[in-house]
C-alpha positions as CSV (number, residue, x, y, z in Angstrom):
1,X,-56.9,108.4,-166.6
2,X,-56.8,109.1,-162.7
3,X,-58.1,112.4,-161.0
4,X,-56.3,113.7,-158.1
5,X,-57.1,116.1,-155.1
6,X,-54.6,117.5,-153.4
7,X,-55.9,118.4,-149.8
8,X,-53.1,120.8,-148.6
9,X,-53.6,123.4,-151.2
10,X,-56.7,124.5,-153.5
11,X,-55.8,123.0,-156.9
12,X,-57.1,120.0,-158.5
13,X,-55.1,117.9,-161.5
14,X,-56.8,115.6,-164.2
15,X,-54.1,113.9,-165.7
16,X,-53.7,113.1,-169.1
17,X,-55.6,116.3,-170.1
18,X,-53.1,118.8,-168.9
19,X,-55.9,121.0,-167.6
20,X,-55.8,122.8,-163.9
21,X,-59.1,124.0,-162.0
22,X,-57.9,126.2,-159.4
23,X,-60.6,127.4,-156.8
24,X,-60.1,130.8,-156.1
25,X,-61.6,130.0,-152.4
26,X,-60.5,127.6,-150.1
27,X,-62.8,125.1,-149.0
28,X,-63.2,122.9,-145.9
29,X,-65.5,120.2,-144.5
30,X,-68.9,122.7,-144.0
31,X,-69.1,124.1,-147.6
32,X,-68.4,121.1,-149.6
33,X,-69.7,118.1,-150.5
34,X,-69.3,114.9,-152.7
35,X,-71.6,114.1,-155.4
36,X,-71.5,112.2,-158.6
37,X,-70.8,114.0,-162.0
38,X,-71.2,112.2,-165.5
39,X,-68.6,112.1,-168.6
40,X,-70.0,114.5,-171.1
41,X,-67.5,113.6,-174.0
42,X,-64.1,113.4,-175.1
43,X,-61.5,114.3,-172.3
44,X,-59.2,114.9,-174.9
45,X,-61.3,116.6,-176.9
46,X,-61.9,120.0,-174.4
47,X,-61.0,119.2,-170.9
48,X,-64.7,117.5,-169.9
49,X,-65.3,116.0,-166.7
50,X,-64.4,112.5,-165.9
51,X,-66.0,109.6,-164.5
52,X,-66.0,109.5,-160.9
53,X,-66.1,111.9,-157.7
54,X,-66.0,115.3,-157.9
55,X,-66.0,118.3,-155.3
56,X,-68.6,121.1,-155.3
57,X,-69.3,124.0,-152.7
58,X,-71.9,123.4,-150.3
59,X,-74.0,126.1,-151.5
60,X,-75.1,124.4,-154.6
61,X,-76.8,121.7,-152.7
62,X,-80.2,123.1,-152.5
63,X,-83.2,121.6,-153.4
64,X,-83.9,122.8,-157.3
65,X,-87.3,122.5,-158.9
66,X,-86.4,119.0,-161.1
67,X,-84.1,116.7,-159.4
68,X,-82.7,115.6,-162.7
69,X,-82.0,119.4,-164.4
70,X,-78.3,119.8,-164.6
71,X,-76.2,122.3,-162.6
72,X,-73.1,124.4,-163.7
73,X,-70.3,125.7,-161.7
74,X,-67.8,127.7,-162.8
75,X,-64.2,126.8,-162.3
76,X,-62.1,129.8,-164.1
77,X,-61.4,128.3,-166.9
78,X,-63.7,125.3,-167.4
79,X,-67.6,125.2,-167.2
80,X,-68.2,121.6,-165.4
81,X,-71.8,120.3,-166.1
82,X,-73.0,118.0,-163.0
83,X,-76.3,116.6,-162.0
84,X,-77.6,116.7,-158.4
85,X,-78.4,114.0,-156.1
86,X,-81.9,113.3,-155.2
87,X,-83.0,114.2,-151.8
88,X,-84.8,111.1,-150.3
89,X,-88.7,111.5,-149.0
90,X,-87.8,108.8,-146.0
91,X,-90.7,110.8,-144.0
92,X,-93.0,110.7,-146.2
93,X,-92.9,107.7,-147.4
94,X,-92.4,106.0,-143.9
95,X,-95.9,108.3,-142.9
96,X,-97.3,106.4,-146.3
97,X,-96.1,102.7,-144.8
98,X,-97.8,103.7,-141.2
99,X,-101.0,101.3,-140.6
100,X,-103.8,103.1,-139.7
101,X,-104.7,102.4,-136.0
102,X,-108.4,101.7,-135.2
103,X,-110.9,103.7,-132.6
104,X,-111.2,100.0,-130.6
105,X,-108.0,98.8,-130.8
106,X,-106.4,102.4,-129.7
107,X,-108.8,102.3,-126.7
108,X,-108.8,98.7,-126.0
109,X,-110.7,99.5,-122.2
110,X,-114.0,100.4,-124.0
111,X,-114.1,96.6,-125.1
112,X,-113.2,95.5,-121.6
113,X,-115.7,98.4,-120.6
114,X,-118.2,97.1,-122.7
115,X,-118.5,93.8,-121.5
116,X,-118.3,94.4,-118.0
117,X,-121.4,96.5,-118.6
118,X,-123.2,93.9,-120.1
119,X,-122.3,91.4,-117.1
120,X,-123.4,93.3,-114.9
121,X,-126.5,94.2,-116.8
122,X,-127.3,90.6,-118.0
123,X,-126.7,89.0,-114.8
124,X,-128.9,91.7,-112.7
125,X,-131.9,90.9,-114.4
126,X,-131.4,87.2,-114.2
127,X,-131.3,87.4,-110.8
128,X,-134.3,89.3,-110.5
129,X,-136.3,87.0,-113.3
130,X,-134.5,84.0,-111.3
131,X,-136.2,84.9,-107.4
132,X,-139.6,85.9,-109.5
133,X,-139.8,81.9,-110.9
134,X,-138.7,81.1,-106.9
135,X,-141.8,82.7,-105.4
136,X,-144.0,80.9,-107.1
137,X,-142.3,77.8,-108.3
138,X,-140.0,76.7,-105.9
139,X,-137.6,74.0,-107.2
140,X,-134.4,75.1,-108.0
141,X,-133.0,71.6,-108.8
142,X,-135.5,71.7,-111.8
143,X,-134.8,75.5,-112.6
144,X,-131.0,74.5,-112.5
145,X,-131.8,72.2,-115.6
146,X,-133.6,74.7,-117.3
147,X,-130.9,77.2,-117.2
148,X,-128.4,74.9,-118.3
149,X,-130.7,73.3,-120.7
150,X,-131.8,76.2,-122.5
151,X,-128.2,77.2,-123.1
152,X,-127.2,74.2,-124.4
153,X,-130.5,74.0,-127.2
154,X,-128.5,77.7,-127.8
155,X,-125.3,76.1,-128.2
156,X,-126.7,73.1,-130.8
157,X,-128.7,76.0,-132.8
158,X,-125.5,78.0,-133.2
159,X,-123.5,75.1,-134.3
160,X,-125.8,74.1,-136.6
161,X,-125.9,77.5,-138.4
162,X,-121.7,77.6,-138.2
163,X,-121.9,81.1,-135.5
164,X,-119.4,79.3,-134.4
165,X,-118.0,76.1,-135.8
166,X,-117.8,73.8,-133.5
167,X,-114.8,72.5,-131.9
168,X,-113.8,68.8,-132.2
169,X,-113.7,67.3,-129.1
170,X,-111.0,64.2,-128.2
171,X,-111.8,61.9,-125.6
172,X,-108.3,63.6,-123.7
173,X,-110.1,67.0,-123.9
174,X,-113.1,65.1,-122.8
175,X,-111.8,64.2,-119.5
176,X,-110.0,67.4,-118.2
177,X,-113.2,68.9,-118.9
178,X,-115.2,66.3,-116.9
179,X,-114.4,67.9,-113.7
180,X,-114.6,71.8,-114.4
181,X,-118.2,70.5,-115.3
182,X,-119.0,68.5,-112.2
183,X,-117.9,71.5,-110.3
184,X,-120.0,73.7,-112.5
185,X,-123.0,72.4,-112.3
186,X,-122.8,71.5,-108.5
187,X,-122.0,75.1,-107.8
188,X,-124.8,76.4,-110.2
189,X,-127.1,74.2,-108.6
190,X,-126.1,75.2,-105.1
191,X,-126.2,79.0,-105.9
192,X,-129.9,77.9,-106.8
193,X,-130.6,76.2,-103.8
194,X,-129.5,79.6,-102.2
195,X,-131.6,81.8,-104.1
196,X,-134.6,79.9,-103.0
197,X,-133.8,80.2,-99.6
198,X,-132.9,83.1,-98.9
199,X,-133.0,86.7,-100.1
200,X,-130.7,87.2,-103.5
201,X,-129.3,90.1,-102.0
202,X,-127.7,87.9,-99.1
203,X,-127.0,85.5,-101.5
204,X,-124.3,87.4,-103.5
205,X,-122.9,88.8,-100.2
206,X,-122.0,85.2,-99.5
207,X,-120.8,84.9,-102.9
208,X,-118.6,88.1,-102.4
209,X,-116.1,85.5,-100.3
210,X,-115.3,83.3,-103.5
211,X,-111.8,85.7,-103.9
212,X,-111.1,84.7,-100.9
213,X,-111.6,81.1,-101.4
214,X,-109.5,81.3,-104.6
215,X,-106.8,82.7,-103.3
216,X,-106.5,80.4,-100.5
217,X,-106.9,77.6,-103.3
218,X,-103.9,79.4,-105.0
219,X,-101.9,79.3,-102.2
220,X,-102.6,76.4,-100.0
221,X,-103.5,73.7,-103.2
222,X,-101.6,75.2,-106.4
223,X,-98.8,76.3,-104.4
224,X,-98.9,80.1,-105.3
225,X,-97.5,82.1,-103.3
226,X,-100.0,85.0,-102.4
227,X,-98.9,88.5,-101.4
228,X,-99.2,89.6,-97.7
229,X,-101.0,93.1,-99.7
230,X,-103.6,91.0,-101.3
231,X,-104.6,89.0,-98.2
232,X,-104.9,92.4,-96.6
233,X,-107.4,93.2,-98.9
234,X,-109.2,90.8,-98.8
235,X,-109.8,91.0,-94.8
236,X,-112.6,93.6,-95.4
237,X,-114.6,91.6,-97.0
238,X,-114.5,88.7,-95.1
239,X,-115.6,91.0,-92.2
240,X,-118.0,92.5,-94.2
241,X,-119.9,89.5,-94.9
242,X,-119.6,88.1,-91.4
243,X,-121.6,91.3,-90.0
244,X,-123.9,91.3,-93.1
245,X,-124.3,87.8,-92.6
246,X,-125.5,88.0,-88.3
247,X,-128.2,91.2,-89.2
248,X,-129.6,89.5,-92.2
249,X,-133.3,88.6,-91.5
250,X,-133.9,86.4,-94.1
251,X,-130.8,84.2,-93.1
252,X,-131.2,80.1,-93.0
253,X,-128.8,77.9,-92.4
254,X,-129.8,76.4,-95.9
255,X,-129.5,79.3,-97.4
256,X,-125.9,80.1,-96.2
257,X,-124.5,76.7,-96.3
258,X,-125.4,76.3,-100.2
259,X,-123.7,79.7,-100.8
260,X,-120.7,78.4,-99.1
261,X,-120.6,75.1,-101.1
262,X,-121.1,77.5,-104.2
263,X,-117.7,79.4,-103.4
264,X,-116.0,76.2,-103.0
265,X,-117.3,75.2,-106.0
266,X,-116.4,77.5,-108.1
267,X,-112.8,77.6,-106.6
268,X,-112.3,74.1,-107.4
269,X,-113.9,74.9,-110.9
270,X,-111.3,77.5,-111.5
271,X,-108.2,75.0,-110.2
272,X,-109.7,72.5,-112.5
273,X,-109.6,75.0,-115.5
274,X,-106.0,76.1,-115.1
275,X,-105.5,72.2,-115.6
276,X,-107.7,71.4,-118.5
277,X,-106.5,74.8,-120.8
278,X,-106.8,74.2,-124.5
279,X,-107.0,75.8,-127.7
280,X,-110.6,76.0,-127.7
281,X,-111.9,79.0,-127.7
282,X,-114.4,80.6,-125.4
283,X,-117.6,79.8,-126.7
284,X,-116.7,76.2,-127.7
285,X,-115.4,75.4,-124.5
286,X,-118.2,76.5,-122.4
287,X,-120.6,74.9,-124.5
288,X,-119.0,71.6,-124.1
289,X,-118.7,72.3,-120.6
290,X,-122.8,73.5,-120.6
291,X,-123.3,70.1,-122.1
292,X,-121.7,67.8,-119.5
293,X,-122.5,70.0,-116.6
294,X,-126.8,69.2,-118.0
295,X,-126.3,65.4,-117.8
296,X,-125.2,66.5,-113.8
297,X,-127.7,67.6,-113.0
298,X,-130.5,66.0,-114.5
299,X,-130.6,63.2,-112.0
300,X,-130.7,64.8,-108.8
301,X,-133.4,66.5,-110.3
302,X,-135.4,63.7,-111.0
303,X,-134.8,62.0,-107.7
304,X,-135.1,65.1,-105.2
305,X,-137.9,66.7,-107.4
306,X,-139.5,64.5,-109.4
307,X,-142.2,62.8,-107.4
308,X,-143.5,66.6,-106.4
309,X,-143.0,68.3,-109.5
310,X,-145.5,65.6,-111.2
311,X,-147.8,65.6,-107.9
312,X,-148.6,69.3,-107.8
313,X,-145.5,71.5,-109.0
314,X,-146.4,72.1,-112.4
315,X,-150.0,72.4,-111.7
316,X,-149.6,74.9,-108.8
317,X,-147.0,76.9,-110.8
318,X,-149.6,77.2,-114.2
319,X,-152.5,77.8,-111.9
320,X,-150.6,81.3,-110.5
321,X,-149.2,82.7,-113.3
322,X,-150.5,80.6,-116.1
323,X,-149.2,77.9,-119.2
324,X,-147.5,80.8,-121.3
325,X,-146.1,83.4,-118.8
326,X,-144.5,80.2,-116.8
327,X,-142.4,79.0,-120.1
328,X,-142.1,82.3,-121.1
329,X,-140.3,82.7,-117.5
330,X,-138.3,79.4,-117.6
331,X,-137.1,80.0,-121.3
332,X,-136.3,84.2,-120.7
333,X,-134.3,82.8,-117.5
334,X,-132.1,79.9,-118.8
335,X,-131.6,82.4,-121.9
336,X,-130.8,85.1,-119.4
337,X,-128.4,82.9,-117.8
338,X,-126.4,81.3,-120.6
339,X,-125.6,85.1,-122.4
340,X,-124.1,86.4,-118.8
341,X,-122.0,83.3,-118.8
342,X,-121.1,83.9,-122.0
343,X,-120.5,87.1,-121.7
344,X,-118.4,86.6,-118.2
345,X,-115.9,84.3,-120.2
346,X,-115.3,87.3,-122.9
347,X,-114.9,89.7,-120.3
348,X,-112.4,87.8,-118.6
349,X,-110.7,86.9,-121.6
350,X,-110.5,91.4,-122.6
351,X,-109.8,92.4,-119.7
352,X,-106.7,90.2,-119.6
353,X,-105.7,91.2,-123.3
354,X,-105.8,95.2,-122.0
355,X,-103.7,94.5,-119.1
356,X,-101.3,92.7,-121.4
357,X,-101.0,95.3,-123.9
């Protein structure tokens, strides 16, 4: 049993059934279309359709109200029974599959936002809680300790309580972290040693040069090549501090010098950490690196502080402000301290994942 269609005139012959469909219109490409038809019974038995393709004008392919209710069509002298195709719901159902897209991760800035906020917010009053201690308790070798220490008794507790887990630590990971630490903590305490000396404010204009620094770290040490547009922009500030730096009345050579070490520092902490990545993450790693920069500093502490700070430092700072308010000061300060270094390392860390994306 075969059908066949003959495409240069507008009859159609089933063979073996001896029965002729003849369209009284004739049909092209735009008003017809294939679909599939189903053997209702005996083709011998009444001329009924046959397994396979059969053609059907154009007009009959709308949508009806059940996708499975059978259509006729008239032929002149046979009724053909057919059943229409399904029409597909691709858009809905690839609306359906869709994931829905969060408020935070559609605006990824607000996180960045966020934290930058907080930075700046943490960090301004540290500084001002930081030159408070200063005026009456001068000794920033000793304050140095307490800021590091009280971040690191943070660290432990959280540990301890699994917010986070911590890290394992190898001795390889141990020893590229060695020297971000010693760089760390020598550039913490120097910062210090500034604050004490001089007025904050000057402080952080000094501090303001430690782009400059790293980039000529970057270019002159790592071997980065550094845009001429970036050095540009970085000539205004470097003339920036230089003026603020010859009208500021408050200005030591003490003062200034220990900001400069501070910038250098820092630099050489940020060379060191390019070298010593690892799959820690953030809070791990500057825990571990809270840890060793402590045990720094802890000696010259004791040898360029000790003998005064058991003489008369203690007593003169207790007798100001008194026992409570003074470790109430020292505690608030370190705590200060460790959440705007924490939180520095996240904004870093966002503000690089909103660039990316």
């Amino acid at each position: 049993m075969e059908s066949k269609v003959l495409t240069g005139r507008t009859t159609s012959t089933i063979a073996g059934a001896g029965i002729q469909l003849r369209l009284r219109k004739p049909f092209t490409r735009e008003n017809v279309s294939f679909i599939s038809a189903k053997s209702i019974g005996n083709v011998s038995g009444g001329g009924n359709l046959i397994w396979g393709r059969q053609l059907r004008p154009s007009l009959l392919h709308e949508k009806s109200s059940s996708s499975l209710s059978m259509v006729k069509i008239s032929s002149g002298k046979r009724d053909i029974l057919v059943r229409p195709i399904a029409a597909s719901s691709e858009g809905s159902n690839s609306s359906a599959g869709e994931a829905k897209v969060g408020f935070l991760e559609k605006y990824p800035f607000l996180i960045t936002g966020f934290f930058f906020f907080m930075w700046y917010f943490l960090n301004v009053i540290f500084n001002i809680l930081n030159k408070k201690i200063y005026n009456y308790f001068p000794y920033p070798y000793f304050v140095s300790v307490i800021h590091l220490g009280v971040g690191v008794v943070y660290c432990l507790v959280s540990w301890a309580v699994g917010l986070p887990k911590r890290a394992p630590l190898d001795s390889n990971q141990l020893k590229a972290l060695i020297p971000v630490a010693v760089c760390h903590a020598l550039g913490h305490v120097t910062s210090n040693v500034s604050f004490a000396a001089v007025a904050v404010s000057f402080t952080h204009t000094i501090k303001s040069l430690e782009p400059f620094f790293n980039a000529s770290a970057s270019q002159f040490i790592l071997g980065q090549q550094i845009p001429l547009s970036l050095w540009l922009s970085l000539a205004p500030v470097v003339i920036g501090v230089s003026m603020a730096s010859l009208t500021e009345l408050s200005f030591n050579w003490l003062g200034f010098i220990s900001a400069m070490i501070s910038n250098i520092s820092f630099t050489y902490r940020s060379i060191y950490s390019k070298k010593a990545m690892t799959n820690m993450d953030s809070t791990n790693l500057y825990a571990y690196i809270s840890i060793i920069a402590l045990f720094v500093c802890i000696p010259p502490a004791i040898i360029l502080e000790g003998p005064k700070l058991i003489n008369h430092g203690f007593a003169d700072a207790i007798a100001k402000v008194g026992m409570t308010k003074f470790i109430s000061d020292l505690f608030w300060v370190g705590m200060f301290y460790h959440l705007y270094n924490q939180v520095r390392i996240l904004r870093f860390l966002t503000a690089n994942f909103s660039i990316k994306n």
